[in-house]
C-alpha positions in Angstrom: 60.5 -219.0 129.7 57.6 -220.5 130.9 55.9 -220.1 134.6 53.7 -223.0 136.6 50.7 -220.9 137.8 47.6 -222.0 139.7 44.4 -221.6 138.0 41.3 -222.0 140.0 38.2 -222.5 138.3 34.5 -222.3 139.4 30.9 -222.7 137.7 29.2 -219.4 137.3 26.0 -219.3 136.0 26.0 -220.9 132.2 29.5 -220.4 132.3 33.0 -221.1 134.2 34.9 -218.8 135.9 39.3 -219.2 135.7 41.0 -217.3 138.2 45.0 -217.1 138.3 45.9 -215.6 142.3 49.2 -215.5 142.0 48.5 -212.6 139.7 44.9 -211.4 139.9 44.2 -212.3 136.4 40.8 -214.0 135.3 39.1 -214.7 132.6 36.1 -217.0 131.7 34.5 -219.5 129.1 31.5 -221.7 128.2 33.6 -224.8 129.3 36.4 -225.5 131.7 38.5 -225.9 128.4 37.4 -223.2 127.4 38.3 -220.8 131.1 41.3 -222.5 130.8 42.0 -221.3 127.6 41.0 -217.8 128.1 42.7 -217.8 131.3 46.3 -218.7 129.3 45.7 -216.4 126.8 44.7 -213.6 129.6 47.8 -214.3 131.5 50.2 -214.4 128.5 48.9 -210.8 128.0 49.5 -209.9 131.3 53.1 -211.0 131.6 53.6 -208.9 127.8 52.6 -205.8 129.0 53.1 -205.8 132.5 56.3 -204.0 134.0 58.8 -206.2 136.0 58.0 -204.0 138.7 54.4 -205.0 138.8 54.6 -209.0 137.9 57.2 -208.8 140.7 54.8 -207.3 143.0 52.1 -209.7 142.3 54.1 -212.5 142.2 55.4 -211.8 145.8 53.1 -212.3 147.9 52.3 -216.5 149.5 49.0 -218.4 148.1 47.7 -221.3 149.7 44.9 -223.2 148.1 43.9 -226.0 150.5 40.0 -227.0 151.9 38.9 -226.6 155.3 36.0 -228.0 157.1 33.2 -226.2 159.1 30.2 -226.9 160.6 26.9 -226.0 158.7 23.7 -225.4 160.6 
């Protein structure tokens, strides 16, 4: 079984940060391949150790990526 996810992934420092909402999980790399890659790996992990009762309870909840506009100085 296999799950669609989002992964969000931001520059940090030398680095790249991947983050997973849905479940909390993040991981990072030298690359966005690479965050990407960790981030898989971290969230294959996850879903092997994790009780149903927890992956249900962090899958539960709504998340809403979108961008919003706001006025800057």
């Amino acid at each position: 079984m296999s799950r669609h996810l989002t992964a969000i992934v931001e520059r940090e420092g030398e680095g790249y940060v991947a983050l997973c909402p849905q479940v909390d999980v993040a991981s990072q790399g030298l690359t966005v391949a690479e965050a990407r890659e960790n981030l898989a790996e971290a969230l294959t992990l996850f879903f092997e150790t994790a009780s149903a009762n927890e992956i249900d309870q962090r899958l539960s909840g709504e998340i809403y990526v979108t961008q919003i506009e706001v006025a800057v100085g």
